[in-house]
Each structure stands twice: as structure tokens, then as C-alpha cells.
C-alpha positions in Angstrom: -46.5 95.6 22.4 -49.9 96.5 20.6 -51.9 93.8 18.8 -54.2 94.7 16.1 -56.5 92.4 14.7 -57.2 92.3 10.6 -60.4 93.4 10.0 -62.6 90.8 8.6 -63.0 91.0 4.9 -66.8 90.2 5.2 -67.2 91.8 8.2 -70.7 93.8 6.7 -72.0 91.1 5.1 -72.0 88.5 8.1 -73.6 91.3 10.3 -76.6 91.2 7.4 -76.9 87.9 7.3 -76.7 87.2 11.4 -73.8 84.4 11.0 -70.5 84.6 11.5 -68.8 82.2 9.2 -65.6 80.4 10.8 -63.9 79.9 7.4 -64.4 82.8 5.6 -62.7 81.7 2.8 -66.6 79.3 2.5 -68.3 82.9 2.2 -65.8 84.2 -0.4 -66.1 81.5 -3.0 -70.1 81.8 -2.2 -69.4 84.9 -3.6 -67.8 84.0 -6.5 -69.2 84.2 -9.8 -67.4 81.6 -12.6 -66.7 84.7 -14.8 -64.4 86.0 -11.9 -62.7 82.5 -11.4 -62.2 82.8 -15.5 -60.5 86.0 -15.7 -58.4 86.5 -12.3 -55.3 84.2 -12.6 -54.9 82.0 -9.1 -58.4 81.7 -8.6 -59.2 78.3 -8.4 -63.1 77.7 -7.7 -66.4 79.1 -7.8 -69.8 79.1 -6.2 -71.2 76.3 -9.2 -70.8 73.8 -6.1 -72.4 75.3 -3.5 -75.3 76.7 -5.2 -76.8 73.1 -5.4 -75.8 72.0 -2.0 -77.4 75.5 -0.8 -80.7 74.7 -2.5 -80.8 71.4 -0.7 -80.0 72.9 2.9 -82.4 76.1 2.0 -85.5 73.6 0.7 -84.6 71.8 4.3 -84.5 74.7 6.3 -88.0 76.0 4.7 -90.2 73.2 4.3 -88.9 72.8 8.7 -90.1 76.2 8.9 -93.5 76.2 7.2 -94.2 72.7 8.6 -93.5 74.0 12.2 -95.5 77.6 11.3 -99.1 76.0 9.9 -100.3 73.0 12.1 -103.3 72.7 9.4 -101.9 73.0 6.1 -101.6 70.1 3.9 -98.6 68.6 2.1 -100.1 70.8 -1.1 -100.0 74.0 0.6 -96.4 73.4 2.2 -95.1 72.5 -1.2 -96.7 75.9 -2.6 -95.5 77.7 -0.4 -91.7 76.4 -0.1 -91.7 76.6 -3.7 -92.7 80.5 -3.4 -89.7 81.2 -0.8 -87.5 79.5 -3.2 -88.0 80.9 -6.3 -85.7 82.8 -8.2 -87.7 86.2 -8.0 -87.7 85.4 -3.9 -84.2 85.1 -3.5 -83.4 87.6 -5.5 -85.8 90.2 -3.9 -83.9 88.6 -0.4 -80.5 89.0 -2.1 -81.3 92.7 -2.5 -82.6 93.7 0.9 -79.4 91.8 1.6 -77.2 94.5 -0.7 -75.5 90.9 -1.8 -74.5 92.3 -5.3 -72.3 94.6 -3.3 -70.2 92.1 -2.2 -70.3 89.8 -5.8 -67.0 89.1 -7.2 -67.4 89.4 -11.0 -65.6 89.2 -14.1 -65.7 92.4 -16.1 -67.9 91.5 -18.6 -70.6 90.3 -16.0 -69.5 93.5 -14.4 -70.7 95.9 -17.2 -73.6 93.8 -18.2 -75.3 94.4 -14.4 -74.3 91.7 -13.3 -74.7 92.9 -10.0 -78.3 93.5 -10.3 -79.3 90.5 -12.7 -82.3 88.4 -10.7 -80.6 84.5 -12.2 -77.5 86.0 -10.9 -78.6 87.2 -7.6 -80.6 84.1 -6.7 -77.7 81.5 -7.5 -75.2 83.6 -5.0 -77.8 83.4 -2.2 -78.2 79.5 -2.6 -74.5 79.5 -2.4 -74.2 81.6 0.7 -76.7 78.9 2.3 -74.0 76.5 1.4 -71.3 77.4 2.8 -73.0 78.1 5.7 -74.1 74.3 5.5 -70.1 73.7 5.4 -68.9 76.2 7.9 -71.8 75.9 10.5 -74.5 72.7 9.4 -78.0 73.2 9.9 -78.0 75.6 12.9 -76.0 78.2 10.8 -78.6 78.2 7.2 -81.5 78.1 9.6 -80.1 81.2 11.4 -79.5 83.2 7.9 -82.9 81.8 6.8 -84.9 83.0 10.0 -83.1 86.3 9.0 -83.8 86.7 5.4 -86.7 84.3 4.6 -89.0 83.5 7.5 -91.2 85.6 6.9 -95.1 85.8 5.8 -94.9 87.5 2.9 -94.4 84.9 0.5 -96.7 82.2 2.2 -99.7 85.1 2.1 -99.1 86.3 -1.6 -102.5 85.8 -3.3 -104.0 82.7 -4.8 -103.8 84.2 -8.6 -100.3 84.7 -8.4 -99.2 82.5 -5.9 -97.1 80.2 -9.4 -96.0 83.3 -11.1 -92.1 83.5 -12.6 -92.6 79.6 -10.5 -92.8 76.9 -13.3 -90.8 74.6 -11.3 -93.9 75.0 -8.0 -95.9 74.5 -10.4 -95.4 71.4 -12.0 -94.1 70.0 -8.6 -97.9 70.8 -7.2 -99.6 69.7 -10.4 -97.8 65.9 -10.7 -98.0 65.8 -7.2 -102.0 66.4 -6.8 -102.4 64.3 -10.2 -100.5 61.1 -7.9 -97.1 61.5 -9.8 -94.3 62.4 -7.3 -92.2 64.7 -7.6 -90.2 65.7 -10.9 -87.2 64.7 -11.6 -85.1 67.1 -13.9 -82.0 65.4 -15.3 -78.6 67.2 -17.2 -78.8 66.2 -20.8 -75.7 68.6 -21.7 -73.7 71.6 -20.7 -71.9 73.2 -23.4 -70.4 75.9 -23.8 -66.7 77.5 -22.3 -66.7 77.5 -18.1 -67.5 81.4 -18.5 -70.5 81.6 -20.5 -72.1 77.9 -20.0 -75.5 76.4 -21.5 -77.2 73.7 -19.8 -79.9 71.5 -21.2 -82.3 69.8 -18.8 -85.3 67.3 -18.9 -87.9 67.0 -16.7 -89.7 63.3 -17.3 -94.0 63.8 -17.2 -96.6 61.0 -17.9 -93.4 58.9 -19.7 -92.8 61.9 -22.1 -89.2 64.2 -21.5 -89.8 67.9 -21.6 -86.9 69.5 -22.2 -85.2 73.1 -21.5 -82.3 75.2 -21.9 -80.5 78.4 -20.0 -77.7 79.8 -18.7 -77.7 78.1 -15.3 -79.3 75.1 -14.2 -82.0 76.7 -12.7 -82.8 78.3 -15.4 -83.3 75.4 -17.9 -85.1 73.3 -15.0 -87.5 76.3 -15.3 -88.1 76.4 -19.1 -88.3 72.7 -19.0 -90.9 72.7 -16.3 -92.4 75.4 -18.0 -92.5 73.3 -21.2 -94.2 70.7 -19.2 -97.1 72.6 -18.2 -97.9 74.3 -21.5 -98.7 70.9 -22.8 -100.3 68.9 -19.7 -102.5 71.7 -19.0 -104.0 71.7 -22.4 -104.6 67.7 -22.2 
């Protein structure tokens, strides 16, 4: 008697990527947007989740990576240029090369709208692919989709001028930290809004004052808020 095996749903994806998940159901909700989890009946979750725990194991996997790459850059440098490899316009750009918006599962109105193409929307997916591959394989599995997608010198060479550009968030993280400050700490103030089309409102807490920011993702309001931040300390 023949056996056939069912092809894996995600088959061309994973080959991109250079992991092969073990739960593949991780990799589908990594791919799926809240607008699809709105519309489609049965569909339960969405990749909300693992977009923050993939920017944790991404930040991880990068700031290993650099530190190991450069025995003589400083703690300055490193945080530039981690910052750089995670910025939205980096992960997007990766998310392209990747044909990631391909693979997207959408609701139709983030569908028409390009969703598949939008940079925010892009950048969030990627975060949550390096989550579930947190889930499905630890360490040892982001690190081998980062070594694929981000480990390389482009971003750590990009030029001096432009080095915090579409970056707010490097920025201010680089400023407070050379001024003696730490690191900033954003903090939800609200998300409003129905579970398809969401606003968040963020603060980001400088020299005792809250700087604060709005957008349609997280990220996004981190970044207006750090962006608010550094319109006003730079002109002090």
C-alpha cells in the first residue's frame, strides 16, 4: 500500500527562512494578521503575541551577533547598530527579500489597502516569525533565521548621517544612554479602538517628563513618542 505524505503548508517559506518549524501551526499564527482573525469565523488568535516575544528573542540574537562580530566597538556602537537591524524599515526591507507578504494571511480590507506591502505591517510579521521560532525551536532556531536574514553588514556599515533615520526609538535609546540615563522605558497608557483597527497610546519617561505617542501598533506609537522626546531634548 502507497503512503503519501501531505505536503507542508509552509513548505516555501521555511526553505527561505532556513528553519523548519516542528509546529507549524507556531508559523501560521506568526502569519496572521488580527484583521484575518476578525473576519474568518473559527480563527481564534493572532500574531499580537508573538510580535513582542519576537522582538525580545530578535534584540537577543543581534546584540549576540554584533557583540561576537566587533571585538572593539563600545556599548554605544553596539546599541546603534542593533537598533539599525531592528528597525521597522530593516525588517521590512528583510521581510521583502523574504517574499513574507506572500504568505500574510489578511482580512480583506488590509487586503485591498496593500496590506501585503505596507512596511508597519511587514516588520510586525517578521518579529512574529522570530517568535514562534523562539517557541518551536528556542534560541538555536531565531539565531538560525537571523544568521539568514539579518547577519549581515549592511546595516552596521550604513553611513554616519543616516545611521538614526525612520530610527527614533535608536535614537533616544543612544542619546539617554550617552547623557547617563539608561535605557527608556515606554509604557501603554491606552489601546482603544475595536480588535481590527486598534490605537495605542504610549509614553516614554525623559529627565522626569512623559513624552507621549500614538499609532496603529505598538511600535509605532513607541516611535512617535520617542520621536517626541527628541524634538524637545535636542533643542534644550
Amino acid at each position: 500500500m502507497l503512503m503519501f505524505r501531505r505536503p507542508r503548508p509552509y513548505a516555501g517559506l521555511e526553505k527561505a527562512l532556513g528553519y523548519r518549524f516542528k509546529t507549524t501551526a507556531l508559523l501560521e499564527l506568526a502569519l496572521t494578521h488580527r484583521s484575518y482573525r476578525h473576519e474568518t469565523e473559527g480563527v481564534a488568535g493572532d500574531n499580537q503575541r508573538l510580535e513582542y516575544l519576537g522582538d525580545a528573542a530578535l534584540g537577543l540574537a543581534a546584540a549576540a551577533h554584533l557583540y561576537a562580530e566587533d571585538a572593539t566597538a563600545d556599548e554605544g556602537l553596539l546599541t546603534e547598530r542593533r537598533s539599525r537591524q531592528a528597525s521597522g524599515r530593516s525588517l521590512a526591507h528583510a521581510a521583502r527579500r523574504l517574499g513574507l507578504g506572500a504568505w500574510l494571511r489578511l482580512g480583506r480590507g488590509e487586503e485591498c489597502s496593500g496590506g501585503r506591502e505596507r512596511e508597519s505591517l511587514l516588520g510586525d510579521a517578521i518579529e512574529a516569525v522570530f517568535g514562534a521560532a523562539y517557541l518551536d525551536g528556542g534560541m538555536k532556531a531565531v539565531e538560525t533565521i537571523y544568521r539568514r536574514l539579518c547577519a549581515s553588514g549592511d546595516a552596521a556599515a550604513a553611513p554616519a548621517e543616516s545611521r538614526w533615520m525612520d530610527n527614533p526609538k535608536g535614537q533616544l535609546q543612544d542619546w539617554m544612554q550617552r547623557a547617563g540615563h539608561g535605557a527608556p522605558a515606554y509604557r501603554l497608557a491606552a489601546e482603544e479602538g475595536p480588535s481590527h483597527k486598534k490605537r495605542f497610546v504610549v509614553t516614554v519617561r525623559v529627565n522626569g517628563r512623559d513624552y507621549r505617542g500614538a499609532g496603529s501598533t505598538r511600535r509605532a506609537a513607541e516611535a512617535h513618542a520617542a520621536g517626541a522626546a527628541m524634538a524637545e531634548v535636542t533643542q534644550e
